[in-house]
C-alpha positions in Angstrom: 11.3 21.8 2.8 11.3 21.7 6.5 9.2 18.7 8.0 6.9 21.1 10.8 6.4 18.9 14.0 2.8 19.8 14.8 0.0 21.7 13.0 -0.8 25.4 13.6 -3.6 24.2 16.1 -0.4 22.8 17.8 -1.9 19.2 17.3 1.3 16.7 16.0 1.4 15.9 12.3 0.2 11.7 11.8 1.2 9.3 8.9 -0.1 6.8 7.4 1.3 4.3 5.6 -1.2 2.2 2.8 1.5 0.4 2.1 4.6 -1.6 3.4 6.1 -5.1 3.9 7.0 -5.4 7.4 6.9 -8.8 7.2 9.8 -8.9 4.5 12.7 -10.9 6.0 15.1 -8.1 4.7 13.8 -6.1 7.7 13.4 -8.6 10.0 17.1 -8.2 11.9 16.4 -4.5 12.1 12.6 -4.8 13.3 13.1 -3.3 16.6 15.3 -0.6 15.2 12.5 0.3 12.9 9.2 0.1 15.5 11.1 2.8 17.3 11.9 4.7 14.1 8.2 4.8 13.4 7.5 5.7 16.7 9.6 8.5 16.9 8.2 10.1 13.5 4.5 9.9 14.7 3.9 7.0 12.0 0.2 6.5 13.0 -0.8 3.0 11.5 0.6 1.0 8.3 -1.1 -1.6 6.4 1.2 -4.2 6.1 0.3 -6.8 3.0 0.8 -10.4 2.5 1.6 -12.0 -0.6 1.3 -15.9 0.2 0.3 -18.2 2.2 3.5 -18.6 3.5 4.0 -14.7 4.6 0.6 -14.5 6.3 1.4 -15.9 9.5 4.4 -13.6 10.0 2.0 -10.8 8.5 -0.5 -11.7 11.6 2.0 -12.2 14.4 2.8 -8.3 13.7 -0.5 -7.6 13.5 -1.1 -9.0 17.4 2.5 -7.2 18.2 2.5 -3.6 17.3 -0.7 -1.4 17.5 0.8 0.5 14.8 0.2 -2.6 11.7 -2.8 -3.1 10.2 -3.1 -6.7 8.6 -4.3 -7.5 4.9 -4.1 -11.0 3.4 -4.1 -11.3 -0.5 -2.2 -13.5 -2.9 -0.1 -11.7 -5.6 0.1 -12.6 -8.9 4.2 -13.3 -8.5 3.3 -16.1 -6.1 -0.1 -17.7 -7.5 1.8 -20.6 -8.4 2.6 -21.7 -4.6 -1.3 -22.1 -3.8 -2.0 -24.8 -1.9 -5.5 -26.9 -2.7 -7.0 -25.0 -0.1 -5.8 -21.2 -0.1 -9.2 -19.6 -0.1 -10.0 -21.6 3.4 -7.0 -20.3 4.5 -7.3 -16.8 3.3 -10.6 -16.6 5.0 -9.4 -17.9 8.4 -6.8 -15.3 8.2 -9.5 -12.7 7.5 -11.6 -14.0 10.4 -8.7 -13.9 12.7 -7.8 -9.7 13.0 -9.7 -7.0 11.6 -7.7 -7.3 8.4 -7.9 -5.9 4.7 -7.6 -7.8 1.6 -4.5 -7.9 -0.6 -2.0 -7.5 -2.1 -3.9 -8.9 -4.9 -3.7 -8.0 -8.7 -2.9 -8.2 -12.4 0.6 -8.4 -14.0 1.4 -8.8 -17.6 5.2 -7.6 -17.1 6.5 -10.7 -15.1 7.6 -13.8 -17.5 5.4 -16.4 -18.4 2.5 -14.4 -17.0 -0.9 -16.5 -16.7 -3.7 -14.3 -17.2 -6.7 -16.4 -17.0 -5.3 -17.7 -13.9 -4.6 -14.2 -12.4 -8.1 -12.7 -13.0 -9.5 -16.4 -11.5 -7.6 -15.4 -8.3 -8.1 -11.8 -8.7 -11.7 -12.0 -8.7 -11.9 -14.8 -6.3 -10.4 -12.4 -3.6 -11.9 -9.4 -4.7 -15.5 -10.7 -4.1 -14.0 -11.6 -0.8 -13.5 -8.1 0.1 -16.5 -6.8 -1.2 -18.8 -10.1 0.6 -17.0 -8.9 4.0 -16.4 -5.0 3.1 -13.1 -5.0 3.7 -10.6 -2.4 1.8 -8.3 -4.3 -0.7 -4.9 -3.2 -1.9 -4.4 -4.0 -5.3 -1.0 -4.3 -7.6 -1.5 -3.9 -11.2 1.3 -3.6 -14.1 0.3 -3.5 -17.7 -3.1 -4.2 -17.5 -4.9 -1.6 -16.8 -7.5 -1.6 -18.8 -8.2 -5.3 -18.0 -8.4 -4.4 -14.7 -10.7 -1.7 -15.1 -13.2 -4.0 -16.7 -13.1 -6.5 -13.7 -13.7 -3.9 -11.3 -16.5 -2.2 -13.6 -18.0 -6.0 -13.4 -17.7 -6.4 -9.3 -18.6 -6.8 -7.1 -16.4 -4.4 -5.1 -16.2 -3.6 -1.5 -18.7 -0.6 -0.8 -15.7 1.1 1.7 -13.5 1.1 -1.6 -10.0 -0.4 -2.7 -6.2 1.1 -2.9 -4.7 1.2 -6.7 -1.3 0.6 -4.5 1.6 2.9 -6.8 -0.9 3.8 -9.4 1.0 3.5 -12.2 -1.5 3.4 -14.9 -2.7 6.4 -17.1 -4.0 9.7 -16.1 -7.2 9.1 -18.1 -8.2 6.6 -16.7 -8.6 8.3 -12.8 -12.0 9.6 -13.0 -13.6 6.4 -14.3 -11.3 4.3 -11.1 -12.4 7.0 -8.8 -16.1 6.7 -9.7 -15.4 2.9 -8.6 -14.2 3.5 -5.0 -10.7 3.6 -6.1 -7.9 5.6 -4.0 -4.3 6.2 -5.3 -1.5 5.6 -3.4 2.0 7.5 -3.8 5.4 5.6 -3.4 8.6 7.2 -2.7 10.3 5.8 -6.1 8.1 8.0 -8.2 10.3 10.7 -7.0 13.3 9.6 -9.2 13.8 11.7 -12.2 12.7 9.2 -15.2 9.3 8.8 -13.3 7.5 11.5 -15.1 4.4 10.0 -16.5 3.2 8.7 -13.3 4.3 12.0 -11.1 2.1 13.8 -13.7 -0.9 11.4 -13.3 -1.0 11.9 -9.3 -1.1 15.5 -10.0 -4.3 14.9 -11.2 -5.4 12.6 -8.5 -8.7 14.3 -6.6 -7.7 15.2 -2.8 -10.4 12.8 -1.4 -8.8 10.0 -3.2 -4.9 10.4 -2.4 -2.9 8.2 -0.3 1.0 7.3 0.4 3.1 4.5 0.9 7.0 3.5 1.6 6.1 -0.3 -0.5 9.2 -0.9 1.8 11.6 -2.9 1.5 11.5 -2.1 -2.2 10.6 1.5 -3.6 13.5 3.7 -2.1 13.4 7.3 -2.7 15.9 8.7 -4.6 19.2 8.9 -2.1 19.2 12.5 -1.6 15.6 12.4 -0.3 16.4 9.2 1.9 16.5 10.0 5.8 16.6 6.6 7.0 19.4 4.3 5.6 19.2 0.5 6.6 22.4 -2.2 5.7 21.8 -3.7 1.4 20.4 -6.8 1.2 22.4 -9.8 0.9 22.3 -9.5 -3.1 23.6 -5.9 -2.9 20.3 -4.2 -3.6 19.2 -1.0 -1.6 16.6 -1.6 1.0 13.8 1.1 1.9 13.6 1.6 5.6 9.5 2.0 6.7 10.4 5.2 8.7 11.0 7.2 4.9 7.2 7.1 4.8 7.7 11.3 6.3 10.1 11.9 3.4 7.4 10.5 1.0 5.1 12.4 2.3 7.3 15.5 1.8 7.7 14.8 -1.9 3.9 14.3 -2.2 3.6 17.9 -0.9 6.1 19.4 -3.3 4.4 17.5 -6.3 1.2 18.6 -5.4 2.3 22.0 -4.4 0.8 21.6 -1.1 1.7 22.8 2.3 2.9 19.4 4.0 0.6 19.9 7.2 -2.6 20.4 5.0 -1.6 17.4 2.5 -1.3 15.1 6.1 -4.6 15.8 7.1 -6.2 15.1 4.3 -4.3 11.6 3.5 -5.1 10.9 7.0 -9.1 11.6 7.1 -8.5 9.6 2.9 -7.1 6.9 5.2 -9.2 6.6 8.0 -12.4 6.7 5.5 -10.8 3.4 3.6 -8.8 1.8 6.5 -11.0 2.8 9.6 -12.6 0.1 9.6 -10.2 -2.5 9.8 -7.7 -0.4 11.7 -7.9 -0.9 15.8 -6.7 1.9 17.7 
């Protein structure tokens, strides 16, 4: 499929990215190489997510840099275990300090050693911060689905609604999320072949509620889809350059058998409505 540059109406097609990790350090010797990328491929704005205390600051320098990021501040259930004594102060002055969205926060049962009671402490801690300030929040969530449906069913929840960042959970479970203020957002990796379960869930994903995301540096499309190749990480593994976000959006449109052009719109209006907000032109 061809990638048109501009709509019938002859206005250019925007992207959106819900979401990325700019901040990662595996991007960081490339960044300027990237903002052009982006640039070039009409990448509108990108929600760029902290995980920690100690990626925040780098999160919020990029923030002030690029018109392009927008901010969000969470801690993720890989990282709970670096919290400092005072974490919530500092998530808040964070919040305060940008227009900003909350996350990445969230549930994970497949990591070792997970801590549950822990993770819904700091879960729910952060998601009442979102809903006290109504801020969108981005939230990760692996093997715990229906525990995570219970937490949000309890609240509170921010009135402009939350991203399920690569939904991964089942398709049953969408209507009841949606009713919540849930949106679902697409990664690239969903793409590769063994990824049917969650390809067929998004297909059932209502319009008003879809979204799209690179998740890069991690989450590469498959290679033959790739149109933006960056150097391997110093371990060897592949690293997912921002500026695939178009290509993502391309598979979304062929999943959804959706002209590409009509499926942009409407993830753009899906993110303006959740992201507008917080999102400074």
């Amino acid at each position: 499929m061809s990638i048109p540059a501009e709509t019938e109406s002859g206005r250019a097609l925007s992207f959106f990215d819900a979401h990325n990790h700019l901040q990662d350090e595996r991007l960081g010797a490339h960044r300027a190489d990237i903002m052009a990328a982006i640039r070039r491929e009409n990448v509108r704005k990108m929600v760029v997510n902290g995980s920690c205390e100690s990626d925040w600051p780098a999160v919020l320098d990029l923030a002030r840099r690029y018109p392009e990021v927008v901010a969000s501040f969470g801690y993720h259930p890989w990282y709970m275990k670096e919290r400092s004594s005072s974490w919530i102060q500092k998530l808040e002055s964070f919040l305060d300090s940008i227009p900003s969205a909350v996350g990445e926060i969230g549930l994970d049962r497949w990591i070792k050693d997970f801590d549950s009671p822990t993770q819904e402490e700091v879960f729910r801690v952060q998601l009442r911060l979102g809903a006290e300030r109504n801020l969108p929040v981005s939230i990760h969530c692996l093997k715990a689905w229906g525990r995570l449906l219970e937490l949000l069913e309890e609240g509170p929840r921010p009135k402009c609604g939350f991203v399920l960042h690569s939904f991964g959970g089942p398709q049953e479970m969408i209507p009841a999320l949606s009713k919540l203020g849930a949106y679902f957002s697409l990664p690239g990796y969903f793409a590769h072949s063994r990824k049917v379960r969650q390809r067929e869930a998004f297909r059932h994903v209502p319009p008003d509620r879809l979204l799209v995301e690179t998740d890069a540096p991690d989450q590469l499309l498959p290679l033959d889809r790739v149109r933006f190749e960056i150097e391997a990480a110093a371990d060897g593994k592949a690293v997912n350059h921002p500026a695939n976000l178009i290509a993502v959006y391309q598979f979304a449109a062929e999943l959804r058998d959706q002209p590409l052009d009509e499926l942009a719109r409407q993830v753009e209006a899906n993110f303006q409505r959740l992201f507008g907000s917080v999102s400074t032109s």
